[in-house]
C-alpha positions in Angstrom: 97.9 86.1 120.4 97.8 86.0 124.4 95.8 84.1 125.1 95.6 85.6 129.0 94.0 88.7 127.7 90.9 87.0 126.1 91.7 88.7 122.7 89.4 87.9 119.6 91.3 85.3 117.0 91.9 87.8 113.8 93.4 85.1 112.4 89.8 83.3 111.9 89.0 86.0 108.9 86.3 88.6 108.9 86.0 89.9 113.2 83.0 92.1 114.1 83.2 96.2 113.8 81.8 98.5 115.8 82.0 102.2 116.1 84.6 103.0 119.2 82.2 106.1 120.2 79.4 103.4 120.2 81.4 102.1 123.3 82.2 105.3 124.9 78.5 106.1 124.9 77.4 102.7 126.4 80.5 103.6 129.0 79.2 107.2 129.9 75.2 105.8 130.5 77.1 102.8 132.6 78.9 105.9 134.7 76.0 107.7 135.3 74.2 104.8 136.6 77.1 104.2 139.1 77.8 107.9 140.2 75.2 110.1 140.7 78.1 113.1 140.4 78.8 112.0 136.8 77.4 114.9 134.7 77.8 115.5 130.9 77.7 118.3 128.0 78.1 118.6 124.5 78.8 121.2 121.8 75.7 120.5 119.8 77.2 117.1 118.2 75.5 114.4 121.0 74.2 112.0 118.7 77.5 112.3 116.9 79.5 111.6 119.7 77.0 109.0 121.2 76.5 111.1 124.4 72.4 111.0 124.0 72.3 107.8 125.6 73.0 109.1 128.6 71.3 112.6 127.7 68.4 110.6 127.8 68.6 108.8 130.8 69.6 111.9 132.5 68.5 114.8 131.3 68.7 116.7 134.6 72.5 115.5 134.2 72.8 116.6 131.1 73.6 120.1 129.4 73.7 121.0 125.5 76.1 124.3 125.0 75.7 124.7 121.4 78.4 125.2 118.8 80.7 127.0 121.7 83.4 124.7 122.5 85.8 127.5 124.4 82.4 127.3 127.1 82.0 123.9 126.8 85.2 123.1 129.1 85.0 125.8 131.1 82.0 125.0 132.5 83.2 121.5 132.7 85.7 123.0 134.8 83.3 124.8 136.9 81.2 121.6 137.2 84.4 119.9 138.4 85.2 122.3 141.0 82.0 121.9 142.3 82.5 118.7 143.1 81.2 116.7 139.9 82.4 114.3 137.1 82.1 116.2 134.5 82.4 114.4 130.5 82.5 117.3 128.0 82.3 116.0 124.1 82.5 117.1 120.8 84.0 116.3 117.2 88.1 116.3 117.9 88.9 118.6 115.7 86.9 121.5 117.5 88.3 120.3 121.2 90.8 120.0 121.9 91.1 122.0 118.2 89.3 125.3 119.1 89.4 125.6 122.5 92.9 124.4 123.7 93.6 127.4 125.8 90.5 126.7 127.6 91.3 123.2 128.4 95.3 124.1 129.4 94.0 127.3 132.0 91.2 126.1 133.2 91.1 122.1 133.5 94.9 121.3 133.7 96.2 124.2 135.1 94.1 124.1 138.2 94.2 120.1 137.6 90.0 119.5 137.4 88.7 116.1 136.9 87.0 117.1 133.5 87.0 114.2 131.2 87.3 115.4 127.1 85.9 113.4 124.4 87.0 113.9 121.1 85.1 112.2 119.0 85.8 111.4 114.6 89.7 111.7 115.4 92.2 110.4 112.7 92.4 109.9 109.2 89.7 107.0 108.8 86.7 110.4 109.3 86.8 109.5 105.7 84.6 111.5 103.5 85.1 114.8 105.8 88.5 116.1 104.6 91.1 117.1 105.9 89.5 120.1 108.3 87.7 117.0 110.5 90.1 114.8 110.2 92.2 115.8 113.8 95.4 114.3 113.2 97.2 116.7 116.1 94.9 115.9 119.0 97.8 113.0 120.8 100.5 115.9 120.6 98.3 118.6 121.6 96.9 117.1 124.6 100.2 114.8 125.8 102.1 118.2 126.3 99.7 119.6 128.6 100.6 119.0 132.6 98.3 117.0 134.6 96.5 115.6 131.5 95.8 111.9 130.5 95.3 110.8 127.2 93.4 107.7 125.7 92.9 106.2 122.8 91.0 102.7 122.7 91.8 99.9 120.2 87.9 99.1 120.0 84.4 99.5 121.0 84.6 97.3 124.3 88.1 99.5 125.2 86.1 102.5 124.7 83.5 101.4 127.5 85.9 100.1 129.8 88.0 103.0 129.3 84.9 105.7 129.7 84.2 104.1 133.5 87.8 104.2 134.1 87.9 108.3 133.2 85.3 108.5 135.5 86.9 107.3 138.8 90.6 108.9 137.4 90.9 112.0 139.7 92.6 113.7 136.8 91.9 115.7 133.3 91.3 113.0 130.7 91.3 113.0 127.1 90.4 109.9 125.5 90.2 109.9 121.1 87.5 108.4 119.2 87.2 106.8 115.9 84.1 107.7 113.8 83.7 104.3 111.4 83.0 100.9 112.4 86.2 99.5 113.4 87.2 95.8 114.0 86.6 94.4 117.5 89.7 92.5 118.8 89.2 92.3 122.7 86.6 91.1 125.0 84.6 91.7 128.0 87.5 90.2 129.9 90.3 91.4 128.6 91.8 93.8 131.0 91.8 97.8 131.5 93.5 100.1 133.5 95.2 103.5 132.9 98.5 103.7 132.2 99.3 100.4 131.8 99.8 98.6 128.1 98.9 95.0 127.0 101.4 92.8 125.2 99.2 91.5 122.8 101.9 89.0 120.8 105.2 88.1 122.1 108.5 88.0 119.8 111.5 88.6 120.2 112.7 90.3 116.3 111.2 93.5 116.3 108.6 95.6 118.8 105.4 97.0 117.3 104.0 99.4 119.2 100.6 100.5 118.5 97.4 102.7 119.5 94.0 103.3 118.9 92.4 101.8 115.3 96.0 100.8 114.2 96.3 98.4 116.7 94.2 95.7 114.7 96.7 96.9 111.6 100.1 96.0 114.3 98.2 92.6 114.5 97.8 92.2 111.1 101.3 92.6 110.4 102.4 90.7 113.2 100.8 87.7 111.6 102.4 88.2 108.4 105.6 89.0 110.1 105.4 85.4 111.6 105.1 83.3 108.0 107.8 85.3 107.1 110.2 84.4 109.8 110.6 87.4 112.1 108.9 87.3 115.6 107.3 90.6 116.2 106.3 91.9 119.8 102.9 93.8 119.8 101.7 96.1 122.6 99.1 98.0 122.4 99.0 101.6 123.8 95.6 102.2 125.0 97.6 104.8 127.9 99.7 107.2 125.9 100.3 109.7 128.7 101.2 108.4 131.3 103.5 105.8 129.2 103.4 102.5 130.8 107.4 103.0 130.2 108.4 99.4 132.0 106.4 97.3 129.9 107.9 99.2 126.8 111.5 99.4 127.5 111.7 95.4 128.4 110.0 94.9 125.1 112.4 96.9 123.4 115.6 95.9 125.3 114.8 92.0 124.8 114.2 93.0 120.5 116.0 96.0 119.6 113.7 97.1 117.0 110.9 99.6 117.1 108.2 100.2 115.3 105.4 102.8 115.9 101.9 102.8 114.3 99.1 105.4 115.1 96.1 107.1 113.1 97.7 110.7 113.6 101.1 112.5 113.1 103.9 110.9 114.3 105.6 114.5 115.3 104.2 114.9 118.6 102.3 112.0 118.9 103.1 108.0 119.8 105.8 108.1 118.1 106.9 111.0 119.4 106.5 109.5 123.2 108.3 106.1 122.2 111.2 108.1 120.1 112.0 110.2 123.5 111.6 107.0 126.1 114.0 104.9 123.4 116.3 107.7 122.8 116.8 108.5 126.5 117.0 104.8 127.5 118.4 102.8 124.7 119.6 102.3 121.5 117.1 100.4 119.8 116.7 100.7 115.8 112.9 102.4 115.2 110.7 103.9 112.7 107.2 105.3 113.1 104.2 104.7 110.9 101.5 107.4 111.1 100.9 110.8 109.7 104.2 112.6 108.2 104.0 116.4 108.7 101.2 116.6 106.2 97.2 116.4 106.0 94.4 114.5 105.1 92.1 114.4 101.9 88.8 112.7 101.1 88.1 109.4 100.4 87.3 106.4 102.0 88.8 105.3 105.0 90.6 101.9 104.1 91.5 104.1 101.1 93.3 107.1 103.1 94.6 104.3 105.0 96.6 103.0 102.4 96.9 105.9 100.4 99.0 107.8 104.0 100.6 104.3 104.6 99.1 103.5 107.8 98.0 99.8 107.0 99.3 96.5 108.0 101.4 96.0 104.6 103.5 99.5 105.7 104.4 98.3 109.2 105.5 94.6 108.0 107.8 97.1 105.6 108.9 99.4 108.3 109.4 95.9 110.5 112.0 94.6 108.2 113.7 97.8 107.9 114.0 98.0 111.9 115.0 94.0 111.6 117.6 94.7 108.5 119.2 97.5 109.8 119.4 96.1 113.9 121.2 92.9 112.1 124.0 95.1 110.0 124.7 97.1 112.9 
């Protein structure tokens, strides 16, 4: 682990959880208390998406739309072209979902500051199925001009990354986990958009890794090291913009890529890294994530496993990458 970045020691056992929208909501109340422009909404979902905190510190901030997510960002928009910081949220899989052509014509096309939450995103919604569990959202929202797209590794990202959004004069979209997920970084490890953290250094093979699967890159990269192969792992908190230096002199000291994210890969991280590798070099990769299919029920760590987006499958897709770099 770096120790520069004041990560948490997985290595120790058992590490604290915490729901990432837990952190996003402590982030939001934080904004508000900063900026007096900072204004919020939500599609009938706020305790959900942790947005009553600051609904109830500022209620004369704050606006319920009901189930109406198309009017939801537009009258973000209209907030943001009055001059306020507008955070719009609701479950992912309704927005950006439902209302995409609201968000492209009019958030990114006249490029308003309106920050999107989308809230129980990925596979780990558990229980839901497979119509909550928003597995398009990355590839949906990375295609759209002028938009920025999150996805925190943890609780403590999530606040760090929510008063970020509010001082980014751009559309945002940042993507947030629904269960209690392990904590790995700290009050002091370091935020800023668009740029990734190199959480391990190696110099085998490059995991790269974003949102909840970042703790699973970590994981592997542990196992990885017992077993002889030095694995690289940065952590993607930015997926659009790419922080596209820090990633290419990754890959072009290893060779080897591997991608890991809690969503398909066609379209998604995997999608971004396959287009910066393909176009810049001729590293060896594979991507771990959703493959051109949906969800089910169950319990998280179960779908996990079950869809192959769990520690033991990127150690496997590591030596693959590792194998094949060494017969070429």
């Amino acid at each position: 682990m770096n120790n520069e970045l004041h990560l948490v020691d997985i290595s120790k056992g058992e590490v604290e959880r915490a729901p990432i929208r837990d952190g996003f909501g402590k982030g939001l109340k934080r904004a508000g208390e900063i900026d007096v422009n900072v204004v919020a909404a939500c599609a009938d979902l706020t305790e959900s998406t942790r947005m009553q905190l600051f609904a109830e510190a500022f209620p004369e901030r704050f606006v319920e739309i009901g189930i109406a997510e198309q009017n939801l960002v537009t009258i973000g928009a209209g907030l943001a072209a009055a001059g306020k910081i507008p955070f719009v949220s609701s479950y992912a899989a309704f927005s950006p979902g439902r209302n995409w052509e609201q968000i492209r014509t009019t958030v990114c096309l006249n490029n308003q500051p309106v920050k999107i939450v989308g809230s129980h995103a990925g596979i780990s919604v558990g229980p839901d199925g497979a119509t909550h569990q928003m597995l398009e959202d990355v590839a949906l929202m990375r295609v759209l001009p002028n938009m920025v797209v999150i996805a925190p590794c943890d609780s403590v990202e999530a606040e760090k990354a929510t008063l970020a959004m509010a001082k980014d004069p751009r559309p945002n979209y940042i993507r947030l986990a629904r269960e209690a997920t392990p904590v790995i970084t700290t009050s002091d490890t370091p935020f800023s958009i668009g740029k990734a953290l190199v959480l391990v250094t190696g110099v085998d093979v490059t995991l790269i890794s974003t949102g909840t699967m970042t703790y699973q890159a970590l994981l592997a990269a542990d196992r990885l090291y017992k077993e002889g192969i030095g694995a690289e792992v940065i952590h993607i908190a930015t997926i659009k913009p790419l922080d596209e230096q820090t990633i290419l002199k990754s890959v072009n000291k290893t060779g080897a890529v591997v991608t890991a994210e809690e969503g398909q890969i066609i379209g998604g991280l995997g999608g971004a890294i396959a287009e910066l590798i393909s176009e810049n070099t001729k590293a060896i990769m594979r991507r771990v994530g959703m493959r051109d299919r949906f969800g089910e029920s169950g319990s998280p760590d179960e779908l996990l496993k079950n869809f192959g987006l769990d520690a033991e499958h990127i150690r496997l897709s590591a030596h693959e990458v590792v194998t094949k770099k060494g017969d070429n």
